[in-house]
C-alpha positions in Angstrom: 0.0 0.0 0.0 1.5 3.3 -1.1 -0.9 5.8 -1.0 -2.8 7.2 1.9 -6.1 7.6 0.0 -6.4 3.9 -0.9 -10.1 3.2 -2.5 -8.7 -0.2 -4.3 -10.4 -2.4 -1.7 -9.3 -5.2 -3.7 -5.3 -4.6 -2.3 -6.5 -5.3 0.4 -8.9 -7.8 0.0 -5.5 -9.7 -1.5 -3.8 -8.9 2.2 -6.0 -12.0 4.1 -5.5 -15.1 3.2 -8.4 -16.1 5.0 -10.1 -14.7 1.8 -9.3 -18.0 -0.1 -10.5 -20.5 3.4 -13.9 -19.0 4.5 -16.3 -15.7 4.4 -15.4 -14.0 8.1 -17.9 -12.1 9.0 -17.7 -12.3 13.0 -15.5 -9.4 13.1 -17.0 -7.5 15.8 -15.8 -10.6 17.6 -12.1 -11.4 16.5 -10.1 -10.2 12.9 -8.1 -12.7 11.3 -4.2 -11.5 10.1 -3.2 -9.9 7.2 0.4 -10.9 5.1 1.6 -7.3 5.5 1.5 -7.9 9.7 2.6 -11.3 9.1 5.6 -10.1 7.4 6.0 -7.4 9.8 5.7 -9.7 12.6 8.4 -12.3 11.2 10.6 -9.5 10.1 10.8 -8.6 14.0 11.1 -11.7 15.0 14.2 -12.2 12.9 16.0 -9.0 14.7 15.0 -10.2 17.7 16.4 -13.3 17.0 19.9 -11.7 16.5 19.8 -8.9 18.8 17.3 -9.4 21.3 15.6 -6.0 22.6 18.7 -4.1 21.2 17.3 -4.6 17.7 16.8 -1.8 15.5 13.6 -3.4 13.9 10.6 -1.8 15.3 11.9 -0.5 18.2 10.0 -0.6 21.8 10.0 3.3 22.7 9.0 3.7 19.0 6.2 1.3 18.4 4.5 2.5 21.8 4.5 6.6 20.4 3.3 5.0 17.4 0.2 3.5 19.0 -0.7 5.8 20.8 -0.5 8.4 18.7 -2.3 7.2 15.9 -5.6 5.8 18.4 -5.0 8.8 20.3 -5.9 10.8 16.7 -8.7 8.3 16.1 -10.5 9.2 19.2 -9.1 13.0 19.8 -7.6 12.3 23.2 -3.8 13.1 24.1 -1.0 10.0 23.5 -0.4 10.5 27.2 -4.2 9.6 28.6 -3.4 6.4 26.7 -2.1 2.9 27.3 -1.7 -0.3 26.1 -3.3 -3.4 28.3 -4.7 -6.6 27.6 -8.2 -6.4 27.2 -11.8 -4.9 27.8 -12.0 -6.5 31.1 -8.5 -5.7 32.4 -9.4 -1.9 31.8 -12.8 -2.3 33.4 -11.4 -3.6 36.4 -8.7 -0.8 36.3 -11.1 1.7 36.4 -13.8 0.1 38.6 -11.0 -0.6 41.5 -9.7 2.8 41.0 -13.0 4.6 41.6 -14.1 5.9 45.4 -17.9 5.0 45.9 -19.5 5.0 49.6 -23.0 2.7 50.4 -25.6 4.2 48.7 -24.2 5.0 45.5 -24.9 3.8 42.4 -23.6 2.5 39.1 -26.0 2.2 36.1 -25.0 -0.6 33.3 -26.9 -1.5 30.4 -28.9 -4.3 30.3 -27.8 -7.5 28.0 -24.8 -5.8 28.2 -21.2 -7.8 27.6 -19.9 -9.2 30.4 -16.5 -7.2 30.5 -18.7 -4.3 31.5 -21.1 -6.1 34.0 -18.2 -8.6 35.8 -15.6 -5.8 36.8 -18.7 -4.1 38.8 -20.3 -6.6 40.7 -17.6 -6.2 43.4 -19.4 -2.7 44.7 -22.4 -5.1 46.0 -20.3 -6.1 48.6 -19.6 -3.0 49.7 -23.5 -1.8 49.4 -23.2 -0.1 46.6 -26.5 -0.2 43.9 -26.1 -1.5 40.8 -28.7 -0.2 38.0 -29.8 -1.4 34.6 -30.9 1.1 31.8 -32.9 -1.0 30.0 -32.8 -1.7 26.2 -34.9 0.4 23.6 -34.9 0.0 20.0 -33.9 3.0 18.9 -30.9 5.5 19.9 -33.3 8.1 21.1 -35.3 6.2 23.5 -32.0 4.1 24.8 -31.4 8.0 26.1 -34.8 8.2 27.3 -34.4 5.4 29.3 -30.9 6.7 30.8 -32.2 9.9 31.8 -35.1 8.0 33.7 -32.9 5.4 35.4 -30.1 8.5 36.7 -31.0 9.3 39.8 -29.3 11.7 42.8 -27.5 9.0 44.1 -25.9 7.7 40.3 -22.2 8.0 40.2 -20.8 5.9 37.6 -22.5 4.9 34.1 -21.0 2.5 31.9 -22.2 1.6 28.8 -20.6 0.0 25.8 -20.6 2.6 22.4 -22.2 -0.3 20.3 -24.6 -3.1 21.7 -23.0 -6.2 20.7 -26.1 -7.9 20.0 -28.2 -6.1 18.0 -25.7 -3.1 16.8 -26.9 -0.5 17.5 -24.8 3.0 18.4 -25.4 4.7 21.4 -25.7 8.2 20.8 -22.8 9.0 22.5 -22.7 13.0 22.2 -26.0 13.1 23.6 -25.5 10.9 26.7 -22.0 12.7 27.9 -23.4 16.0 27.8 -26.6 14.9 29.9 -24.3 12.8 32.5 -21.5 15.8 32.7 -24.4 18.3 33.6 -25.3 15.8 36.1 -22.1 15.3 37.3 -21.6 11.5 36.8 -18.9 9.8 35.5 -19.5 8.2 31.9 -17.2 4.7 31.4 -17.3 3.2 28.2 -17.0 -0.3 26.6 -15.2 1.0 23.6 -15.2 -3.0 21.9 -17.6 -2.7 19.3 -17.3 0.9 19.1 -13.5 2.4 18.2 -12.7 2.0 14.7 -16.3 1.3 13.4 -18.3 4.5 14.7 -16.5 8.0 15.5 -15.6 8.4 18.8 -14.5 12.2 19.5 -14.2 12.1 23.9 -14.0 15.9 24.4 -17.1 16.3 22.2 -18.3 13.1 24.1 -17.3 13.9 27.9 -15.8 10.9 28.4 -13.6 10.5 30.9 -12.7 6.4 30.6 -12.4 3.6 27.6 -10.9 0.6 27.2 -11.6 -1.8 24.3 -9.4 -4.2 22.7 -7.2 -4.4 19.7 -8.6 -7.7 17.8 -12.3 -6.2 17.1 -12.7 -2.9 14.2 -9.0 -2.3 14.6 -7.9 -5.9 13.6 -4.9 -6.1 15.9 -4.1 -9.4 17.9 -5.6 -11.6 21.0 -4.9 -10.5 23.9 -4.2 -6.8 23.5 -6.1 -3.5 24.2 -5.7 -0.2 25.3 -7.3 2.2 28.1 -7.7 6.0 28.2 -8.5 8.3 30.9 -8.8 11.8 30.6 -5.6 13.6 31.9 -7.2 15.3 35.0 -8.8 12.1 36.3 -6.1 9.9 36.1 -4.5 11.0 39.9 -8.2 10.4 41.2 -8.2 7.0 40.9 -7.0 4.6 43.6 -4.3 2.7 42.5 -3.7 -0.7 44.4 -1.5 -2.2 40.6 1.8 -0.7 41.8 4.1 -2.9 39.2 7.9 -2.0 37.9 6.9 -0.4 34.9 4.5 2.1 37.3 6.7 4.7 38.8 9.0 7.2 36.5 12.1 6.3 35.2 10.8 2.7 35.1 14.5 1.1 34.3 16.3 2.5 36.7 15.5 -0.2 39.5 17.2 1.0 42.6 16.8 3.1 44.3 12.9 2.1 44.8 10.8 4.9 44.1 6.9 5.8 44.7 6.4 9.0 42.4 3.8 7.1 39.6 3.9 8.0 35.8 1.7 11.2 35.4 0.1 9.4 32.3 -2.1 6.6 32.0 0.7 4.4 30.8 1.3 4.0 35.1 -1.1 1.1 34.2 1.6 -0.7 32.3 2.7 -2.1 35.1 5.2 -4.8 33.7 6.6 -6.1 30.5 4.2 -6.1 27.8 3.8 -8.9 24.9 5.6 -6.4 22.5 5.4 -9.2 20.3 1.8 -8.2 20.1 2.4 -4.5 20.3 4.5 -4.8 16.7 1.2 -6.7 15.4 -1.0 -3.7 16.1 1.3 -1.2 15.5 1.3 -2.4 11.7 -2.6 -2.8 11.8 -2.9 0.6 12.9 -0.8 2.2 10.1 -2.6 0.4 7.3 -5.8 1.8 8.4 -4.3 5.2 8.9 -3.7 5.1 5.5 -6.5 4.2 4.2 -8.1 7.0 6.4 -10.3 5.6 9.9 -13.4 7.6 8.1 -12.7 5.5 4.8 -12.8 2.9 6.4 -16.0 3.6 8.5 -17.4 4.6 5.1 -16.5 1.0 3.8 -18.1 -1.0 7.0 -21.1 0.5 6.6 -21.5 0.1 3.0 -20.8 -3.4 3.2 -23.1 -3.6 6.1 -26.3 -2.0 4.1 -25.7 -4.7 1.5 -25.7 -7.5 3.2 -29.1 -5.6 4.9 -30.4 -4.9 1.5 -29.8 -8.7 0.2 -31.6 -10.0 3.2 -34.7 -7.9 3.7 -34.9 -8.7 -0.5 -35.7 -12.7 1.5 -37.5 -11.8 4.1 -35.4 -10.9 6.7 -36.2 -8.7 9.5 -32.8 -6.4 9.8 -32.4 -5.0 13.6 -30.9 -1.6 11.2 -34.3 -0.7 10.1 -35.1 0.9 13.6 -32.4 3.6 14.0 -32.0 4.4 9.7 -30.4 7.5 11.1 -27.3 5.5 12.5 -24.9 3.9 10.9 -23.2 0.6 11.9 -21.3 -2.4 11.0 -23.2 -4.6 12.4 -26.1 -6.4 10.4 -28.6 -8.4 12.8 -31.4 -9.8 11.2 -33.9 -12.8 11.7 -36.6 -14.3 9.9 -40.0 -15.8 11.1 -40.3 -19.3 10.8 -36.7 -20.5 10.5 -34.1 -21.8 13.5 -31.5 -18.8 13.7 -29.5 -21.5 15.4 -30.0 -24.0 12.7 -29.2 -21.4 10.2 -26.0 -20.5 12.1 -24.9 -24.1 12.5 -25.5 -24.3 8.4 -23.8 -21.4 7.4 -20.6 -22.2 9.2 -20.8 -26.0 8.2 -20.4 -24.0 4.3 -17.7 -21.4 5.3 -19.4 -18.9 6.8 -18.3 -17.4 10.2 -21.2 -15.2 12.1 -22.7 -15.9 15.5 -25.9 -16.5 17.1 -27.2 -13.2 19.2 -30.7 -13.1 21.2 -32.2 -15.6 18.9 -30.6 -13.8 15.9 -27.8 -14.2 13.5 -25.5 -11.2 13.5 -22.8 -10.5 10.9 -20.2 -8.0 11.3 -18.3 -7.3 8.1 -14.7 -5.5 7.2 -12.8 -3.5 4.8 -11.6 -6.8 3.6 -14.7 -8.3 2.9 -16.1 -8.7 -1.0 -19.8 -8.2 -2.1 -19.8 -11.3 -4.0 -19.2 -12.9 -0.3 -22.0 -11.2 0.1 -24.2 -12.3 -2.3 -23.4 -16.0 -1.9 -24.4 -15.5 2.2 -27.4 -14.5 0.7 -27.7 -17.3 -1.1 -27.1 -19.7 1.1 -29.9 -18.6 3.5 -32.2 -18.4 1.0 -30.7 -21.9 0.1 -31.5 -22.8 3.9 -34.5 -21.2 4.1 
């Protein structure tokens, strides 16, 4: 890829070999690799293999400004409110450790929500703090209606994920962080189904927290993520993680020190699978060159055609009630026919999607092809 206005989507339909095994279209669940990263990767590996960390391929200090600076343009935050974890959960449980509630508070969470943003919680029971569910709605504007009826003096903390993973629809998220900042609560998000498939702007937004993985819209690897917290909050958190890779000047062992990184990269508290790191830093700067809104572009119009080829079957298509909202997420269902049957079919004939609420859900990429499309299409109207 040379140019940073790429619109040949066939470059990089050629990147994934998975192109010529199956149709994957569970990427709002896990990306496969491309053979630029898998170069990029094994081209690492083999300086590593002669120098060891004092190789000059894709140097440490280097690939970590890297990533955060291009996700820290992605969702206009500072590199230094940025850093790189594991997962969703670890940067829940980060942030709901960290925060300082008393009995009778309250945290709201979504209902049917993922369990990274439901598990990390539960811990506040103990402690007699009320946990809240804003329930679901099928459209973005009476999800808030519901929100602004559940908040009550005593909420706190909301947490919500930018994307339901089930049906997919976005949250509007502008909306929500103004209300909640006017109320004074803090608004967490589940950034997994959200960064790198809808915009995400958190000064616009008011948010204060996100953490989200790498394997989901940004198709980095297993087993990596990132977490942000706005600059001004990040000394307001408790902080019971204390690790070597905490305090400043990290490599400098003795003499021990307490003074902790100013940034969020304090959460870093240890050696990292950089291994991993060099995966999503090559990730990252093919979709920077392509442009993240190109690529958004590109999701949702592969997302509308699958929608359009169903509904032309009979499909109900969850899409229909927010037409004001775009996502990458197409969730459909069809009266009549086993949505686990179907699912079982489809991935007996190459087809990767999942089974959500009783629906099938498929969650396509910039690597995608219409014709896989059209031959989904035709094998549920095959099935059905």
């Amino acid at each position: 890829m040379q140019s940073a206005a790429i619109t040949d989507w066939k470059e990089i339909q050629d990147l994934y070999p998975v192109n010529q095994e199956m149709i994957w279209l569970n990427n709002c669940g896990t990306t496969p690799c491309n053979s630029e990263t898998i170069q990029t990767v094994q081209e690492y590996l083999e300086g590593y293999a002669k120098k060891g960390v004092l190789t000059d391929v894709r140097k440490y200090g280097n690939v970590k400004h890297s990533i955060r600076k291009i996700v820290a343009g992605l969702i206009h935050c500072d590199p230094e409110e940025l850093c790189v974890i594991h997962n969703t959960n670890e940067g829940m449980n980060f942030l709901s450790l960290g925060f300082r509630l008393k009995a009778g508070d309250e945290i709201l969470l979504l209902e049917n929500e993922y369990p990274s943003n439901i598990y990390p919680w539960e811990h506040w029971k103990e402690k007699g703090v009320n946990i809240g569910t804003i329930p679901m709605a099928n459209t973005p504007d009476q999800f808030l209606d519901n929100l602004k009826a559940a908040v009550s003096s005593q909420t706190k903390i909301v947490s919500l994920s930018a994307v339901h993973w089930c049906t997919g629809m976005p949250f509007p998220l502008e909306e929500i962080g103004n209300f909640l900042d006017s109320k004074g609560i803090d608004f967490v998000l589940d950034g997994a189904q959200g960064v790198g498939m809808v915009p995400i702007d958190v000064r616009k937004m008011k948010l204060k927290y996100i953490a989200f993985p790498a394997w989901k819209w940004l198709l980095g690897p297993l087993g990596l993520g990132m977490l942000y917290i706005q600059q001004d909050k990040i000394d307001t958190l408790a902080f019971p993680f204390k690790g070597t890779g905490s305090v400043i000047n990290d490599e400098v062992y003795l003499p021990y020190r307490s003074e902790l990184k100013p940034g969020a990269d304090r959460y870093e508290i240890s050696s990292g699978n950089f291994l991993d790191w060099v995966y999503f830093q090559s990730t990252l700067e093919m979709l920077q060159k392509i442009g993240f809104h190109t690529v958004m572009e590109r999701i949702y119009e592969l997302a509308d055609y699958l929608s359009e080829g169903m509904k032309g079957i009979g499909f109900q298509i969850e899409l229909d009630h927010f037409p004001d909202y775009r996502t990458g997420i197409v969730v459909g269902y069809k009266e009549g026919i086993s949505m686990e049957d179907l699912v079982s079919y489809l991935k007996k004939n190459g087809v990767m999607c999942a089974l959500r609420l009783g629906k099938v859900r498929f969650s396509p990429h910039i690597y995608n092809r219409k014709d896989q499309l059209d031959r989904v299409v035709e094998l549920i109207a095959n099935f059905s």
